[in-house]
TORKOL-4160 file (C-alpha; in steps of 0.2 Angstrom, whole numbers, padded with zeros to 4 digits, m for minus):
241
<pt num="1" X="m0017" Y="m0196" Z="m0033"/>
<pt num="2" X="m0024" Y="m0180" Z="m0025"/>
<pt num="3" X="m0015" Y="m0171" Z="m0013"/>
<pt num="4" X="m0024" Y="m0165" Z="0002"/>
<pt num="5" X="m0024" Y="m0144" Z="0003"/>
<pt num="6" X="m0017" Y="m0135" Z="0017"/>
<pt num="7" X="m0026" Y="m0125" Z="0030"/>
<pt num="8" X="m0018" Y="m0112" Z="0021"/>
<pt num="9" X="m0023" Y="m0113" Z="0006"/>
<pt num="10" X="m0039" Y="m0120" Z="0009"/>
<pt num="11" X="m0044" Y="m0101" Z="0018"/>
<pt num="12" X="m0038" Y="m0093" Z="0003"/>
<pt num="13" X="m0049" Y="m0101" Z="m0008"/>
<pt num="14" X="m0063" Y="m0098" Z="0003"/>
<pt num="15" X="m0059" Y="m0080" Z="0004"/>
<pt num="16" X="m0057" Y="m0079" Z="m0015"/>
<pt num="17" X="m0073" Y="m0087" Z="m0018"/>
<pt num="18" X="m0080" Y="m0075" Z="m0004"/>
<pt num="19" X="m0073" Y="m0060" Z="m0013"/>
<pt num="20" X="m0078" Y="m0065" Z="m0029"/>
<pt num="21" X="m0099" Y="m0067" Z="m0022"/>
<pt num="22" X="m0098" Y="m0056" Z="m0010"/>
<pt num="23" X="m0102" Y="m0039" Z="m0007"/>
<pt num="24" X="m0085" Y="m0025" Z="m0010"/>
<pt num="25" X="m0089" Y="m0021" Z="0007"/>
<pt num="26" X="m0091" Y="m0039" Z="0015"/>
<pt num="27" X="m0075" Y="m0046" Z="0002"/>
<pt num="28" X="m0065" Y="m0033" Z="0010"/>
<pt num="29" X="m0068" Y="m0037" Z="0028"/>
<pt num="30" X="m0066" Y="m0054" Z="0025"/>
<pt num="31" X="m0050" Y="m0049" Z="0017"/>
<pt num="32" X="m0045" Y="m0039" Z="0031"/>
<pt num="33" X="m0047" Y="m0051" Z="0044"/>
<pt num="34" X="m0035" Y="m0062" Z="0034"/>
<pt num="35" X="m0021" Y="m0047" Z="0033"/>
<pt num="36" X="m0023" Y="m0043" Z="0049"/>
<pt num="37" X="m0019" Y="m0061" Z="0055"/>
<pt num="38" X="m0006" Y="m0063" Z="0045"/>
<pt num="39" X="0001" Y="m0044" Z="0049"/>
<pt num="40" X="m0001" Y="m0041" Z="0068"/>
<pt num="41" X="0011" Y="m0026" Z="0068"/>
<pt num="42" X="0002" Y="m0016" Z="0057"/>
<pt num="43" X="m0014" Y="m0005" Z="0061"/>
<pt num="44" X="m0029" Y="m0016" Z="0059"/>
<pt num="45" X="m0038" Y="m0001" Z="0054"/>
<pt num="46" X="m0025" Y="0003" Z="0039"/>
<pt num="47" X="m0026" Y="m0014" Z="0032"/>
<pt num="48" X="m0049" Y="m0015" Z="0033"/>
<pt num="49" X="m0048" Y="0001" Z="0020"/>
<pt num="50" X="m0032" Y="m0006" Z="0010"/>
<pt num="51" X="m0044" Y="m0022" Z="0008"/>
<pt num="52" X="m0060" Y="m0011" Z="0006"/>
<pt num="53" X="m0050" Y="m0001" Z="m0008"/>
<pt num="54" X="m0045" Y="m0018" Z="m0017"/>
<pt num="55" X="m0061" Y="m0026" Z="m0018"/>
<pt num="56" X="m0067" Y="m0010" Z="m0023"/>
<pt num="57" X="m0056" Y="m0011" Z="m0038"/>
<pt num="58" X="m0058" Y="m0029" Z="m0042"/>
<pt num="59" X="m0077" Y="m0022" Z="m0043"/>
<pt num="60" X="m0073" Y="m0009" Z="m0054"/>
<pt num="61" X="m0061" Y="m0021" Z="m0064"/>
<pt num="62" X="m0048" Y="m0010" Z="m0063"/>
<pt num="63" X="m0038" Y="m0024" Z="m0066"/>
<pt num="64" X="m0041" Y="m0040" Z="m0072"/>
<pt num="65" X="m0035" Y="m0049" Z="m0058"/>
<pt num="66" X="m0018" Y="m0047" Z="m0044"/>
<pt num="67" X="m0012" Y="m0058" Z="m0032"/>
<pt num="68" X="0000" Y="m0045" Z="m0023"/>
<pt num="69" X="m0006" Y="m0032" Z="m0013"/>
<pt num="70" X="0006" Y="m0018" Z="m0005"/>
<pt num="71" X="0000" Y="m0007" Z="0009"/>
<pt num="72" X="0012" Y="0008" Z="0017"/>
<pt num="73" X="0006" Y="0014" Z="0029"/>
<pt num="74" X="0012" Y="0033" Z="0032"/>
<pt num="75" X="0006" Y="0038" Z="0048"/>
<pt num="76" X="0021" Y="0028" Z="0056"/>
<pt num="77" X="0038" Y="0036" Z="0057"/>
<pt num="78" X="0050" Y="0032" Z="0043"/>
<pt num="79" X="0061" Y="0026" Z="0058"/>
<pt num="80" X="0047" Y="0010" Z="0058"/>
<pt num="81" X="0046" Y="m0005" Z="0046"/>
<pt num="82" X="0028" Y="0005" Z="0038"/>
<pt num="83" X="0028" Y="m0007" Z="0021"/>
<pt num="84" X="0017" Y="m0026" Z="0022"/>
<pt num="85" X="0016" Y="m0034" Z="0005"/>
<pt num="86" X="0005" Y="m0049" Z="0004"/>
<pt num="87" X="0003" Y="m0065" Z="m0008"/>
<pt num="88" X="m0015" Y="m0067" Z="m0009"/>
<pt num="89" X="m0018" Y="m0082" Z="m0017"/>
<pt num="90" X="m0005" Y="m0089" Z="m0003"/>
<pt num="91" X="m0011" Y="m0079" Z="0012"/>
<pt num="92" X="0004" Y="m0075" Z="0017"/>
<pt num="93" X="0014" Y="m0058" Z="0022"/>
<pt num="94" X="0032" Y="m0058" Z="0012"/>
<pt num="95" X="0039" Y="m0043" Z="0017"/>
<pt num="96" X="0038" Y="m0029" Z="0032"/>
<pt num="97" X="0049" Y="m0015" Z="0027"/>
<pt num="98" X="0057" Y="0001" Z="0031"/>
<pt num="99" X="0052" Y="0015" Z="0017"/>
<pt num="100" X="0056" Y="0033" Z="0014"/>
<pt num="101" X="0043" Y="0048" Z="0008"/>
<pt num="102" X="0047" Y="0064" Z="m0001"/>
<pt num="103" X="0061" Y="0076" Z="0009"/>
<pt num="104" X="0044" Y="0089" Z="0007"/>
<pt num="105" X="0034" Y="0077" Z="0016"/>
<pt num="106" X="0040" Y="0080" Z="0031"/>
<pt num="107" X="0054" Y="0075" Z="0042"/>
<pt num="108" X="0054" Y="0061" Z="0054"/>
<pt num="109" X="0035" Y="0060" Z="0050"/>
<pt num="110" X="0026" Y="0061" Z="0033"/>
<pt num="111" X="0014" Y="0076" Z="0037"/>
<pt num="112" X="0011" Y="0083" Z="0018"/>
<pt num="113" X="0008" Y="0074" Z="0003"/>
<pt num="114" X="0006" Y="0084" Z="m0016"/>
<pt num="115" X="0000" Y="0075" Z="m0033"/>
<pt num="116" X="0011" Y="0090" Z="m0040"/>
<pt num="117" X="0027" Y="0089" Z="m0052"/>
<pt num="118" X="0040" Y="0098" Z="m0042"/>
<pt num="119" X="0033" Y="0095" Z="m0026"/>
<pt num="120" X="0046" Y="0081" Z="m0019"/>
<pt num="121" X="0032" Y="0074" Z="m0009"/>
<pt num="122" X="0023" Y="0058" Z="m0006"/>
<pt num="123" X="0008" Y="0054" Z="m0014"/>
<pt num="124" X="m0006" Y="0042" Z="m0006"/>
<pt num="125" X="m0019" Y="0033" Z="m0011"/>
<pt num="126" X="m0020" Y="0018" Z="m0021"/>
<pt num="127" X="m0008" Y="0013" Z="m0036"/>
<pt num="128" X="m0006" Y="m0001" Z="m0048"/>
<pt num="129" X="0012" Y="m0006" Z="m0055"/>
<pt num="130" X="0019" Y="m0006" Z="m0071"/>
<pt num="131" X="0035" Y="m0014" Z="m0076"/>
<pt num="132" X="0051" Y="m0013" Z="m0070"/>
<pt num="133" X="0064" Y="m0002" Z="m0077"/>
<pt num="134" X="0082" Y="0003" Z="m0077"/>
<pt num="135" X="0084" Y="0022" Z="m0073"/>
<pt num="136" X="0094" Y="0036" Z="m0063"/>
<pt num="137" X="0092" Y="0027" Z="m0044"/>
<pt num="138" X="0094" Y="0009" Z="m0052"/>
<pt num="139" X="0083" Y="m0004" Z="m0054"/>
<pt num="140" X="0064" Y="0003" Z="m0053"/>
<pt num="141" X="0044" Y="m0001" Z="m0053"/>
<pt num="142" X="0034" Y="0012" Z="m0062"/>
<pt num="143" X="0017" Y="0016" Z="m0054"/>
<pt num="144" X="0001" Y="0022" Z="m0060"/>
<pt num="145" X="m0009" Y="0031" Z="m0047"/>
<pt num="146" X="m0027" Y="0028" Z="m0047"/>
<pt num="147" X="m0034" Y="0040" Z="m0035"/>
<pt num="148" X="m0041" Y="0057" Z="m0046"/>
<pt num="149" X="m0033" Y="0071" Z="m0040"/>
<pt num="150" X="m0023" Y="0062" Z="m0026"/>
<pt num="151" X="m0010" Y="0052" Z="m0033"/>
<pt num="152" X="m0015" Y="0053" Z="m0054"/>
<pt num="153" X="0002" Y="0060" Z="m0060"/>
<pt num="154" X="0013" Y="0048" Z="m0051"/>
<pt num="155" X="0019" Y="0043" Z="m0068"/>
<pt num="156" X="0021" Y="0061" Z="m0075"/>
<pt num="157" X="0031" Y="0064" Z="m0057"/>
<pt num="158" X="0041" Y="0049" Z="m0062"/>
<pt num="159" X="0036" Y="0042" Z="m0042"/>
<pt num="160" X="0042" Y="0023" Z="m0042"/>
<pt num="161" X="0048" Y="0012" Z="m0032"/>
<pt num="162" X="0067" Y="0009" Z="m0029"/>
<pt num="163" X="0081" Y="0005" Z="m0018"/>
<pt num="164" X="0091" Y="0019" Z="m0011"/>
<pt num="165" X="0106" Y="0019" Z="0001"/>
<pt num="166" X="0097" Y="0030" Z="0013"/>
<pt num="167" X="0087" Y="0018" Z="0018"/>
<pt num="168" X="0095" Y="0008" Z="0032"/>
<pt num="169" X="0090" Y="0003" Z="0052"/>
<pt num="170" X="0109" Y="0010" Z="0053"/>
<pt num="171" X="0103" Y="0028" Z="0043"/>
<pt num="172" X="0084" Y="0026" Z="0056"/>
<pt num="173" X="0094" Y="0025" Z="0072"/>
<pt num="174" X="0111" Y="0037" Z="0070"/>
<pt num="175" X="0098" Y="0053" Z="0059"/>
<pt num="176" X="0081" Y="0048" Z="0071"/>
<pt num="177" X="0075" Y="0044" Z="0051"/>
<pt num="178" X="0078" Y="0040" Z="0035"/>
<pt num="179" X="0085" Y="0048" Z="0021"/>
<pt num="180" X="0070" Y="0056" Z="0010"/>
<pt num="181" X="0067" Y="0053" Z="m0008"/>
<pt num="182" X="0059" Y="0067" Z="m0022"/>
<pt num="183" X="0042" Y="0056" Z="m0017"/>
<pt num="184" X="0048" Y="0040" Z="m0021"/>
<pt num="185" X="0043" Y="0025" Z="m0009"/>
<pt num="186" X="0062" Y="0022" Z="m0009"/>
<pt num="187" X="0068" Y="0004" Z="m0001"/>
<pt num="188" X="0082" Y="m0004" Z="0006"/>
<pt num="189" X="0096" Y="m0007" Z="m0008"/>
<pt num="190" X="0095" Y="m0026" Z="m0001"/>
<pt num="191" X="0079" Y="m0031" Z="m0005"/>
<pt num="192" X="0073" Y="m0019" Z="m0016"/>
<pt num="193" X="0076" Y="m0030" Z="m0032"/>
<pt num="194" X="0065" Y="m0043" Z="m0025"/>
<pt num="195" X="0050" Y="m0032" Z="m0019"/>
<pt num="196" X="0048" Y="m0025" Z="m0038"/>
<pt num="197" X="0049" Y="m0042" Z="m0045"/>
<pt num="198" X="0036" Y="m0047" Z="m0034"/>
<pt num="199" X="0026" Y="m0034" Z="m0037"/>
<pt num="200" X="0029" Y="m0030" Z="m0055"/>
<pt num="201" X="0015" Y="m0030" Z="m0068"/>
<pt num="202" X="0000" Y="m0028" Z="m0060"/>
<pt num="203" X="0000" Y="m0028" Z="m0042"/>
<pt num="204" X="m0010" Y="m0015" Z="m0030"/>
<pt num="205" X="m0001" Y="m0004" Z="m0019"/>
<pt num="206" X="m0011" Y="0008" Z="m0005"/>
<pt num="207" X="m0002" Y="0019" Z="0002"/>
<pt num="208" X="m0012" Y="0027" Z="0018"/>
<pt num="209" X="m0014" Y="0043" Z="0028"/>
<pt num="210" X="m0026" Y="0048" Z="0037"/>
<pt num="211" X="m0033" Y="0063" Z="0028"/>
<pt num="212" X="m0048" Y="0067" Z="0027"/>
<pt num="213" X="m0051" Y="0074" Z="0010"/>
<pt num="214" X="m0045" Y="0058" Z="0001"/>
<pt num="215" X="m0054" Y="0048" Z="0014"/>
<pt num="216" X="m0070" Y="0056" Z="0008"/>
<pt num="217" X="m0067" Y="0058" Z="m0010"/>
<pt num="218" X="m0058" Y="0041" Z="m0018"/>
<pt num="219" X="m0070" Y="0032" Z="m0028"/>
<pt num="220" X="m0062" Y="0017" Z="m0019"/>
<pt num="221" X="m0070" Y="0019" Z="m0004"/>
<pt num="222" X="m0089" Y="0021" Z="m0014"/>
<pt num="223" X="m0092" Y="0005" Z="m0021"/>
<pt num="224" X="m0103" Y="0000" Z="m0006"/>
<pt num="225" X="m0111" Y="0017" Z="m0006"/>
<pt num="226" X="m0104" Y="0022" Z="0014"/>
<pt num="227" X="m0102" Y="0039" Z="0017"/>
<pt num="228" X="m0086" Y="0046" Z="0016"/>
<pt num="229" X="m0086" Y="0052" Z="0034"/>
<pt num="230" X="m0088" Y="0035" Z="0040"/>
<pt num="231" X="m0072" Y="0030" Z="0031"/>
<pt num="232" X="m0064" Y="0044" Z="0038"/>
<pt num="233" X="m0070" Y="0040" Z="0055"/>
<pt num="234" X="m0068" Y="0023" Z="0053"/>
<pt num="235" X="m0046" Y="0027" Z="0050"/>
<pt num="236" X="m0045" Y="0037" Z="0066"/>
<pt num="237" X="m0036" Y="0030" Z="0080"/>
<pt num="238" X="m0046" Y="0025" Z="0095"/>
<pt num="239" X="m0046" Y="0040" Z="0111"/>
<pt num="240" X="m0042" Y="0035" Z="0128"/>
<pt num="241" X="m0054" Y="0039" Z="0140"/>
């Protein structure tokens, strides 16, 4: 007997099928839309180049397929829940999430970001996962970062993902922040376990920041052949008037 879809579902498929004839461009603001519905906290504007940037990789076949995608979004205090990850053969959001950035980043708020070894910073720009391991801060998700010259020796840097004690709401409200990682997008001890096992083996992670250098430069903002200053303007909060 068939079983009727879901509303649900039935917009993912549409929006898969939409992806998979569609323009990068239009597949990412179809994409968008659907995040943003589904994560109303989070920056609209964050999430249109996080699913510009995917499509763009499913263009380039940088992998052959992925059904989680994981946005940070670093402009937003480390005191904020700044991490959405999203099942998108599901359509939904399964996690929204306090994480740290690099003790050089910057304090309260992530203000420099390095693709250098040494540096204990952040890096941005988009990422695909490896598999888990056991290491010095537990159990951990390698990334690969796919941005030239932005976020390419995330391996070499040893810059996974893991679960940290200093990362609490208790930490946020008694320090006005987090604790700060060597550059690692460090998580709550709690849940940490089950992020990377969702995530694990082939998932997108797009870590943002408006700067205007990698907004201009990573090829995964090309594959509709937009300048890079209208992806730069495009990430800039609107002024008030």
């Amino acid at each position: 007997m068939r079983r009727r879809l879901s509303h649900g579902l039935a917009a993912v498929l549409v929006l898969l099928a939409t992806a998979l004839a569609a323009p990068a461009a239009l597949a990412g603001q179809v994409l968008a839309d659907r995040l943003a519905a589904e994560a109303p906290s989070a920056n609209p504007r964050v999430l249109a180049l996080a699913a510009r940037a995917a499509e763009c990789a499913r263009k380039q076949g940088v992998l052959d397929g992925f059904r989680h995608l994981a946005v940070i979004d670093y402009s937003l205090p480390s005191t904020q829940p700044r991490l959405w990850v999203f099942d998108l053969e599901r359509g939904l959001l399964l996690f929204q999430e306090l994480v740290a950035h690099g003790r050089n980043t910057g304090d309260a708020r992530a203000e420099r970001f390095s693709n250098a070894e040494g540096s204990h910073m952040s890096s941005i720009g988009l990422f695909k996962t490896l598999e888990p391991y056991y290491g010095s801060n537990g159990y951990s998700l390698r990334l690969s970062g796919l941005d030239p010259g932005f976020n390419d020796n995330a391996l070499a840097r040893a810059i996974v993902m893991h679960g940290a004690p200093y990362v609490s709401e208790a930490i946020a409200e008694r320090l006005g922040r987090l604790g700060r990682s060597w550059g690692c997008p460090a998580l709550r001890p709690e849940i940490a376990r089950t992020v990377i096992d969702t995530l694990k083996g082939g998932a997108l992670l797009f870590a943002y920041y408006p700067d205007r250098k990698w907004l201009a430069e990573s090829p995964y903002f090309q594959c509709d052949g937009a300048p890079g200053r209208v992806v730069a303007a495009a990430s800039q909060p609107p002024t008030s008037g």
